[in-house]
C-alpha positions in Angstrom: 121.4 32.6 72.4 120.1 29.9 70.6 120.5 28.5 66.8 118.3 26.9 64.3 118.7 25.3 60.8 117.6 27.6 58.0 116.9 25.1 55.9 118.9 27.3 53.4 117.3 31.0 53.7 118.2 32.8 50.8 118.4 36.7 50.2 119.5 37.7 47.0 122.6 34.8 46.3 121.9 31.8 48.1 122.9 30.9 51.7 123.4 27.1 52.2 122.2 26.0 55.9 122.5 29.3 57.2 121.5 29.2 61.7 118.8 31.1 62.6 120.3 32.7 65.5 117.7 33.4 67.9 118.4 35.8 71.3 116.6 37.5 73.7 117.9 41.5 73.6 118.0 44.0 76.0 117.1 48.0 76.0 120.3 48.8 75.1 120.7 46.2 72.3 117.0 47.1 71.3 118.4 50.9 70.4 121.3 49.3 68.2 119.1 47.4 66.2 115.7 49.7 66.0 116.2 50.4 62.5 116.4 46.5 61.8 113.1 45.7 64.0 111.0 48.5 62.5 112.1 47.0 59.3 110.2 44.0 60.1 107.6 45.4 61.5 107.3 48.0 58.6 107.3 44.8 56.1 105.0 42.5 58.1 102.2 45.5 58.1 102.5 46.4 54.4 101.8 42.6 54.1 99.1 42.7 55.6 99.9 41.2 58.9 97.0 42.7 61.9 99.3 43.4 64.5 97.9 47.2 65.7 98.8 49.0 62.7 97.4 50.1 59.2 98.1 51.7 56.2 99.9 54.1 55.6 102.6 53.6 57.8 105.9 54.4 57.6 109.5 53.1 59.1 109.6 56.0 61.4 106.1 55.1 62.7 107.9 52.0 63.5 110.8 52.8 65.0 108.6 55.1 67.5 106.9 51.9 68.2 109.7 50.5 69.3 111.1 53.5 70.8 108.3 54.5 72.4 105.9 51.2 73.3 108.8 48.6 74.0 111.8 49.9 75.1 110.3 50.9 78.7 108.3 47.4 79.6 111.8 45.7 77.9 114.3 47.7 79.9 111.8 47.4 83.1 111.8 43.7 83.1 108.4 43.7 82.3 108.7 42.8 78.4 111.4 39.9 76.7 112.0 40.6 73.5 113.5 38.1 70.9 115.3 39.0 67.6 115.8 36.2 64.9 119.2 36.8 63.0 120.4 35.1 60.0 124.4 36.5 58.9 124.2 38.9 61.5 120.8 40.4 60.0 117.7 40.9 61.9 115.0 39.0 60.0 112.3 38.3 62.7 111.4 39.4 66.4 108.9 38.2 69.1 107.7 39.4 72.3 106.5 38.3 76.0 104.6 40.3 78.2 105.1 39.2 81.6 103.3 42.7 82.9 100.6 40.4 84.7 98.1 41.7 87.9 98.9 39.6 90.9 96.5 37.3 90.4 98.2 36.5 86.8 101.7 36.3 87.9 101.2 32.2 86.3 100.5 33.5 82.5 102.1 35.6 80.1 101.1 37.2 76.3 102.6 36.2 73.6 102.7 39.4 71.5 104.0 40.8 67.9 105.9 37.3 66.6 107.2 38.7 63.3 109.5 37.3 60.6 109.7 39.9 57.6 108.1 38.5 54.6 111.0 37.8 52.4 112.2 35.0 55.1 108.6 33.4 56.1 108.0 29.6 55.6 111.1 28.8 56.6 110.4 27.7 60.4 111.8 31.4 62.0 108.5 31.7 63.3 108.1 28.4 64.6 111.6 28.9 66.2 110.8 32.5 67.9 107.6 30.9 69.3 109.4 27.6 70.9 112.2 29.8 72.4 109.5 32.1 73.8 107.8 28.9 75.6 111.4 28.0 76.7 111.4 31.3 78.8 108.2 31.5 79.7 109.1 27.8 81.5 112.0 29.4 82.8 109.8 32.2 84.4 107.6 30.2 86.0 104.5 31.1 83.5 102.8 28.2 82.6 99.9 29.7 80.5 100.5 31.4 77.0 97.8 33.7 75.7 97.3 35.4 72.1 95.0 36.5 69.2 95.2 36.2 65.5 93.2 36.6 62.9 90.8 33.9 62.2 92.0 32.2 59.1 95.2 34.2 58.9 98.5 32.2 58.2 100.0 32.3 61.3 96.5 30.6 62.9 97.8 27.2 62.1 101.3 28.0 62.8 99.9 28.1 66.6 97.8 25.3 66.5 100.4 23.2 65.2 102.3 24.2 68.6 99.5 22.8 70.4 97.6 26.0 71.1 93.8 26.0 71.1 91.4 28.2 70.2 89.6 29.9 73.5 86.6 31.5 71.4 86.3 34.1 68.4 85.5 37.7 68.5 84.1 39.5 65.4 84.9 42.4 64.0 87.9 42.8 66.4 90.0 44.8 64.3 90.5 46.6 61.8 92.6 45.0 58.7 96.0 46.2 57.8 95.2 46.9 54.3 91.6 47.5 53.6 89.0 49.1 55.7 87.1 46.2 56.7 86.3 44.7 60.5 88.2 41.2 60.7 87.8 38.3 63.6 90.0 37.5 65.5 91.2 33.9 67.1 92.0 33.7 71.2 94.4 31.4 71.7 96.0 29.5 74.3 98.4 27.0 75.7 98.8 25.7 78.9 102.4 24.4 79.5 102.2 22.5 82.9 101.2 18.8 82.0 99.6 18.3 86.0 97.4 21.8 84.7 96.4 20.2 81.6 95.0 17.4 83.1 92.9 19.6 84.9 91.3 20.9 82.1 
């Protein structure tokens, strides 16, 4: 477990330098806290974030989500999950898949980084995605992979990290909120300074 300055996050009354408490959960802790995580998830869609799901969709659509799609990779060892806690209160989540072929075993995907809309701008994401490279080191993977949509918010969020942009795919998917084909970024980061050299 790992904390973070808020920088002051504030829900309803205002809470002065509040830590971002940031942990990685287990399949067990995921079932306490589903409600919480499909909260996010449910709030991040309805704002339009394109992360596999449209509109309409409902809280119990995201707790199967997790229920169903991330419990089993998490509780196999195949999936780390993060939640993002401010007071005790779940207020952001992100994923590594570390379900790689054989000859893959030195990359992982970062996957559904989500801080739910009332808390965003306040460097949660930013935190979720340096603790996820911290494990990734840890784990021995020393290339990060993931995709975003071009010109979406979180795009520069990632290249600020130092992730580049692989290439573009049009009309990827679907957006959240209006039936329209969007692009999508591929992204990437390689962490091992010798393997960046040899780029």
């Amino acid at each position: 477990m790992r904390e973070f300055g808020s920088g002051g996050i504030c829900d309803g009354a205002a809470v002065n330098s509040a830590p971002v408490v940031i942990e990685a959960i287990d399949a067990p802790t995921l079932d306490q806290h589903v409600d919480a995580l499909a909260a996010v998830l449910n709030g991040c869609v309805h704002d339009g974030a394109s992360v596999g799901f449209i509109l309409p969709f409902s809280m119990d659509a995201a707790r199967r989500f997790w229920r169903e799609s991330v419990r089993q990779p998490l509780a196999d060892g195949k999936r780390v999950v993060l939640v993002a806690k401010i007071n005790g209160q779940v207020v952001g989540t992100g994923q590594l898949n570390i379900d790689t072929m054989p000859n893959q075993m030195h990359r992982a995907d970062v996957m559904k980084v989500l801080v739910y809309p009332r808390y965003q701008r306040r460097g949660i994401g930013r935190a979720l995605m340096a603790e996820l490279e911290q494990i990734a080191r840890r784990l021995g993977r020393t290339v990060l992979v993931l995709d975003t949509i071009a010109g979406d918010k979180a795009e520069p969020l990632y290249l600020s990290l130092g992730y580049e942009v692989a290439g573009r795919i049009p009309l990827y998917a679907r957006a959240a909120r209006e039936d329209k084909l969007e692009t999508t970024s591929v992204m990437f980061k390689v962490l091992d300074a010798n393997l960046r050299k040899a780029l």
